[in-house]
C-alpha positions in Angstrom: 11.4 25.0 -19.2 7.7 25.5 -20.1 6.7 25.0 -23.2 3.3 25.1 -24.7 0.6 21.8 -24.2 0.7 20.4 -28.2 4.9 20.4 -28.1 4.6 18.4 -25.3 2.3 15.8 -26.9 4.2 15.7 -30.1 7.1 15.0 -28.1 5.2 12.8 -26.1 4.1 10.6 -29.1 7.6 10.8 -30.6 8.9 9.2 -27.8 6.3 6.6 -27.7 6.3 5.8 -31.0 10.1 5.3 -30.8 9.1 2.3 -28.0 7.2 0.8 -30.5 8.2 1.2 -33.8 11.8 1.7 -33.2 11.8 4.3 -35.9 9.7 7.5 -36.2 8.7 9.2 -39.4 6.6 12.9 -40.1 3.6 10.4 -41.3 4.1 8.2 -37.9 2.8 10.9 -35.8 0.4 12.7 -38.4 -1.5 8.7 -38.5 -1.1 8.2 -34.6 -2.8 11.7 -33.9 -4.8 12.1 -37.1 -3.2 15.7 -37.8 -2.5 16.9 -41.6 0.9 16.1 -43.1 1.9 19.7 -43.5 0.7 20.9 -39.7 3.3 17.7 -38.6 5.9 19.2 -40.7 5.6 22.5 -39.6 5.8 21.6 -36.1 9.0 19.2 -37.1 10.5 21.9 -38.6 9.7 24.7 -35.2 11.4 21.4 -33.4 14.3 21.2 -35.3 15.3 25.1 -35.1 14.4 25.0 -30.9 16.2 21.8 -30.8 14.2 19.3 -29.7 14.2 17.1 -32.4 16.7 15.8 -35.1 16.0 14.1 -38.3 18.3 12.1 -40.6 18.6 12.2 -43.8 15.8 9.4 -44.7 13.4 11.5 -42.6 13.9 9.8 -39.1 13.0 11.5 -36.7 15.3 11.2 -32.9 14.6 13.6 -29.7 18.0 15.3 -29.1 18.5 15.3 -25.1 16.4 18.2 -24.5 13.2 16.9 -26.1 13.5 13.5 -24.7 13.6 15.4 -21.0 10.5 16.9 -21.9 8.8 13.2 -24.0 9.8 11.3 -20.4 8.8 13.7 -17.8 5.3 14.0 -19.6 5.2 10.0 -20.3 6.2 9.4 -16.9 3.4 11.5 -15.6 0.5 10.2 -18.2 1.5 6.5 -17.1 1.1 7.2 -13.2 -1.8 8.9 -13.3 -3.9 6.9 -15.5 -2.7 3.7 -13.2 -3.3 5.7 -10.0 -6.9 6.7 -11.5 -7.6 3.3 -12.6 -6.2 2.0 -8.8 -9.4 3.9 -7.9 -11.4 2.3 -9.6 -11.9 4.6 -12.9 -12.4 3.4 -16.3 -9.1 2.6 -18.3 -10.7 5.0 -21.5 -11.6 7.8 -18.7 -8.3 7.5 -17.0 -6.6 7.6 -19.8 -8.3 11.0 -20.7 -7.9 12.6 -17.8 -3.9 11.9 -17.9 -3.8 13.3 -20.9 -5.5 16.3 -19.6 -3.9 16.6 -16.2 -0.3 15.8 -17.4 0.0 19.3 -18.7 -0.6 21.5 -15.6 -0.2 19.5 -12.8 2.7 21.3 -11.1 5.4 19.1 -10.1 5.3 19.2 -6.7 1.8 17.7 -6.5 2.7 14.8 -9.3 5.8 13.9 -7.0 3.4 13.8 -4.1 0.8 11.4 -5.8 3.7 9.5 -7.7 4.9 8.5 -3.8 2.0 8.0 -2.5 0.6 5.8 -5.2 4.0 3.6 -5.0 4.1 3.5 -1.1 0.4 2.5 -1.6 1.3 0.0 -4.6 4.3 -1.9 -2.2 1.9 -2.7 0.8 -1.2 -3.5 -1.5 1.3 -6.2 -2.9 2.7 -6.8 0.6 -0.1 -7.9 1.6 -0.8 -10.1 -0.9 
């Protein structure tokens, strides 16, 4: 399923939130990206009616099964890539931007490709060790 480039960094900072707050609120994620209160809600509330999202009734905020697929597969892809751009030698701020960037329309064919050669490359870095 493809949906567009700002779901999947709501979802994305829903899920990572949830790591580290343990709880997720609308203001959570209007503070961690610096949006508006009322453009969080109003993506909240597409979430809720496509189902990616559920909130309780004190306002917390829980990926059903289909949004967290969505949070970890882009997660999963921002943390490899900035740690494989880093391994090369870039700039944790500059990795970390390009992830962001990349994460979105790398096809997954090529990510699986770099994810295994970055951990075949990881394991005999640290083998030789």
């Amino acid at each position: 399923m493809k949906i567009q480039e700002s779901a999947e960094n709501y979802l994305e900072t829903i899920l990572i939130l949830k790591k580290r707050l343990g709880q997720v609120r609308s203001i959570d994620i209007a503070n961690e990206l610096s949006f508006s209160k009322p453009s969080v809600s109003n993506a909240m509330k597409q979430f809720r009616e496509n189902e990616y999202i559920t909130v309780d009734g004190n306002g917390f905020i829980s990926l059903t099964e289909t949004g967290e697929e969505i949070a970890e597969r882009i997660y999963e892809r921002h943390d490899l890539l900035t740690k494989y751009f880093m391994a090369l030698g870039v700039s944790e701020k500059t990795a970390l931007e390009d992830a962001c960037r990349i994460e979105h329309v790398i096809s997954q064919e090529s990510f699986e490709k770099i994810k295994t050669y970055y951990e075949t490359t990881m394991k005999l870095n640290n083998a030789e060790k």
